[in-house]
N, C-alpha and C positions, 0 to 999 in steps of 0.2 A: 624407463618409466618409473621404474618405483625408487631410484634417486630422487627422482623430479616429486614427487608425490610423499617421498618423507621429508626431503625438504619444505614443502608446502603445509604437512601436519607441525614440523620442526618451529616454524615461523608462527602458527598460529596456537602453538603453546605456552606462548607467552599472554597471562591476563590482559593487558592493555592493545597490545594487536589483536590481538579477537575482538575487543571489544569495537574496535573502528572497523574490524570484518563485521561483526553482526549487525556494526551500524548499517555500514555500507547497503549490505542484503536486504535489511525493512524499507531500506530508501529505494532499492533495483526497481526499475532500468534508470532513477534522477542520477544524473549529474551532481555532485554533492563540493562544495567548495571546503578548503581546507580549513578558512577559518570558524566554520560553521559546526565543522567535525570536532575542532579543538574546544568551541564552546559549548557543544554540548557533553562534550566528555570529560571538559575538566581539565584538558591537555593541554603543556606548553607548545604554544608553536611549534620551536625547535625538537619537541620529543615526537609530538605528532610526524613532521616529516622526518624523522626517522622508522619511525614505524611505519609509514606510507613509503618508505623508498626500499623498506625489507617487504611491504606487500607487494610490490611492484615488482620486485625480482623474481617472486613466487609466480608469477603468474596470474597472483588472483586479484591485483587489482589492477586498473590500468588507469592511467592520467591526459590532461586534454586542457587545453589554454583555450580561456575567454578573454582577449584583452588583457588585462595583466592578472586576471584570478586564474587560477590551477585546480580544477576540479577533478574531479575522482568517482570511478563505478567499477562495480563488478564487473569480471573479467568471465563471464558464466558460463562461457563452453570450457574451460578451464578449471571451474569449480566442479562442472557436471562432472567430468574427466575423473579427477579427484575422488569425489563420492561413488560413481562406479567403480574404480578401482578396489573403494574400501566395501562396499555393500554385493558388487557380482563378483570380482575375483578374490577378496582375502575372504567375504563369508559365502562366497556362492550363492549369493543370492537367495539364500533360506528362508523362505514365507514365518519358520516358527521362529526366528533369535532378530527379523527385518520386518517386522507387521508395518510398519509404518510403509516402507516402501513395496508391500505387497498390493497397496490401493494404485498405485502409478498407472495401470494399463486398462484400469476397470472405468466404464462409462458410470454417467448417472444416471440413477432410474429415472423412470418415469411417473415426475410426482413434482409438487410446487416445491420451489424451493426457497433457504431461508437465505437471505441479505441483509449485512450489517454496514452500514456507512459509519466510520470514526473519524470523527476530527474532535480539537480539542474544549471550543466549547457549546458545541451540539448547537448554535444560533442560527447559521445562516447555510455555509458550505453542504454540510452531512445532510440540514433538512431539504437543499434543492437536491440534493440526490435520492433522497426516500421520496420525496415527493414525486420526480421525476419519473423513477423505476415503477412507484404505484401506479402510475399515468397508463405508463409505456407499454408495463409487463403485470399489471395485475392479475390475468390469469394463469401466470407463469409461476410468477416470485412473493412471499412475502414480505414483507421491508421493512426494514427498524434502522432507527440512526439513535445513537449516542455520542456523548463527550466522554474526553480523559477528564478534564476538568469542565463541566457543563457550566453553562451561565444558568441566572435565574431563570433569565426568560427569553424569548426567541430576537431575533435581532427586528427592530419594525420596517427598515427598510427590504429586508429578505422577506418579511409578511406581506409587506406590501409586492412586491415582485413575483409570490407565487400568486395573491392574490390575482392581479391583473392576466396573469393566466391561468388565468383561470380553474388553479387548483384548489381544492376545499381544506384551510388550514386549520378547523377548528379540530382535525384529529393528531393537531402537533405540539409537541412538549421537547422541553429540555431534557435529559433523560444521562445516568454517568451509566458506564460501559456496565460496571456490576450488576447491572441489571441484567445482563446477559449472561455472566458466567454463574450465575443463582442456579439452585437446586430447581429444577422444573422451568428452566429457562427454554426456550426453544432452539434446538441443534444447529448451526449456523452451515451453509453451504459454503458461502461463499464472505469474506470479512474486506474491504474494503477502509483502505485512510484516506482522507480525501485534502489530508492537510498534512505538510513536514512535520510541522512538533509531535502530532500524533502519531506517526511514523517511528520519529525519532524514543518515543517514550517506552517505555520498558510495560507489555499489553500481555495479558494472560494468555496461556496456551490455550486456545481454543477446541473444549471436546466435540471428536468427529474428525478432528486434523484439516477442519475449511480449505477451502483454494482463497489465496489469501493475493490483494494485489495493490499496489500503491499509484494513487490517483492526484498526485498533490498538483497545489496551484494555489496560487497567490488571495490573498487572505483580504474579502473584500471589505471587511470591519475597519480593517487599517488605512482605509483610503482618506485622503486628506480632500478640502475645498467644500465648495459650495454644495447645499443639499442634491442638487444636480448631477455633480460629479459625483457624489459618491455613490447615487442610483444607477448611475453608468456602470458602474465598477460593480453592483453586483449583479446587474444585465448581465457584464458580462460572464461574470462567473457561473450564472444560472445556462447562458447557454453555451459556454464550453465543458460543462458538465451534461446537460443535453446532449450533444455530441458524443461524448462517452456510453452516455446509459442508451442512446441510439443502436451505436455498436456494440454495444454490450447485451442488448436486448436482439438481436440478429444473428447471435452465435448459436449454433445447433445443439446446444446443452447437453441434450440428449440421447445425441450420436458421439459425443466426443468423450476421448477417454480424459480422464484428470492430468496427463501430461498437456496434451495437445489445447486441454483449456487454461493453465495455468499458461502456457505461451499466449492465447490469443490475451489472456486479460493483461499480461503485462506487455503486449503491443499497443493495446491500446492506452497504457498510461504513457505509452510513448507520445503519446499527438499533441498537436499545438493547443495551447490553451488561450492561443488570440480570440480576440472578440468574433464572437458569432453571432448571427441574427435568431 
């Protein structure tokens, strides 16, 4: 075991493999394609898979063929492994030198709580999730959505789309994320990306330590054709994100300790993001 495990800190003390590990973890549970990795980081090809064939050996990353693309995720009961190793048996588990991992076992109170949707220009994606969660779970959660880089103004086909269901949009705005980590911002529960790039983008540490989970899915601003088709395309995004915030509004918040809910929310960024009605 602790071959296996200073082998695995050995590998990821190198700046540029960590930096394709940390990538990897804000993308957990997506599939992440190689050359997506190398674009966002700057990396050559050839350097990347070398770095990806030293994660690989570790343990902590594992690989998987789509067709001719080679995609890449966390290897997580292998990372868990890892971090227990260094947090229960080299510090025993100490509440005073490990605060952070002292919240693991602890439920939420019982109290509304706070949600942030990020994607990167707060138009269309993040606002059907705020709007969505408001719907669903307004006794429950409060709800904010932000961009990394915000548009001016909301997308009008996404306006148009909550309009016709009839959600009330006249309390949505474009909004950048800083509005959140500001002095007197409201404590966040729970942080939410609802988009790769925002994922991918280097996001402020969140005070309160959030349960934090990634929701990504295809970007329906980029859709090509006719105004029809691209109404389609955000139909669809609206309601495989309904789908989400569905299940995500049916988890027992309040019985479940902060492990057991960081698992369900990253189960549920596992589900199909096919068209739903």
């Amino acid at each position: 075991m602790i071959e296996e495990i200073t082998n695995q800190l050995s590998i990821l003390g190198h700046p540029q493999r960590i930096s394709v590990f940390r990538m990897l973890m804000r993308r957990f549970p997506d599939t992440v394609p190689a050359g997506e990795l190398a674009e966002e980081l700057g990396i050559k090809a050839s350097t990347l898979s070398n770095y990806l064939n030293a994660l690989q050996r570790s343990g902590l990353v594992k690989q998987e063929r789509s067709g001719t693309s080679l995609l890449y995720s966390i290897e997580m009961n292998n990372v868990q492994q890892m971090l227990d190793f260094l947090i229960v048996d080299c510090c025993r588990g100490r509440p005073d030198i490990c605060m952070p991992f002292s919240k693991g076992t602890e439920t939420m109170t019982d109290r509304k709580f706070n949600v942030l949707f990020l994607c990167v220009g707060n138009s269309a994606r993040s606002i059907f999730a705020e709007s969505l969660l408001r719907s669903l779970g307004s006794d429950r959660f409060n709800v904010y959505s932000a961009g990394t880089q915000p548009s001016s103004e909301l997308n009008p086909f996404a306006v148009q789309v909550l309009s016709d269901k009839g959600h009330d949009t006249s309390v949505l705005r474009s909004k950048h994320m800083s509005e959140f980590a500001a002095p007197g911002a409201p404590e966040m529960d729970f942080v939410f990306t609802v988009c790769n790039q925002a994922a991918n983008e280097e996001c402020p540490a969140w005070e309160g330590q959030p349960i934090s989970g990634h929701w990504g899915m295809p970007d329906p601003v980029k859709a090509d054709g006719t105004d029809a088709e691209k109404s389609l395309a955000f139909q669809n995004a609206y309601g495989a994100l309904k789908r989400r915030i569905e299940a995500f509004t049916s988890l027992p918040v309040e019985s479940l300790d902060r492990i057991a809910l960081q698992s369900a929310v990253d189960d549920i960024g596992r589900t199909s993001t096919e068209d739903t009605k």
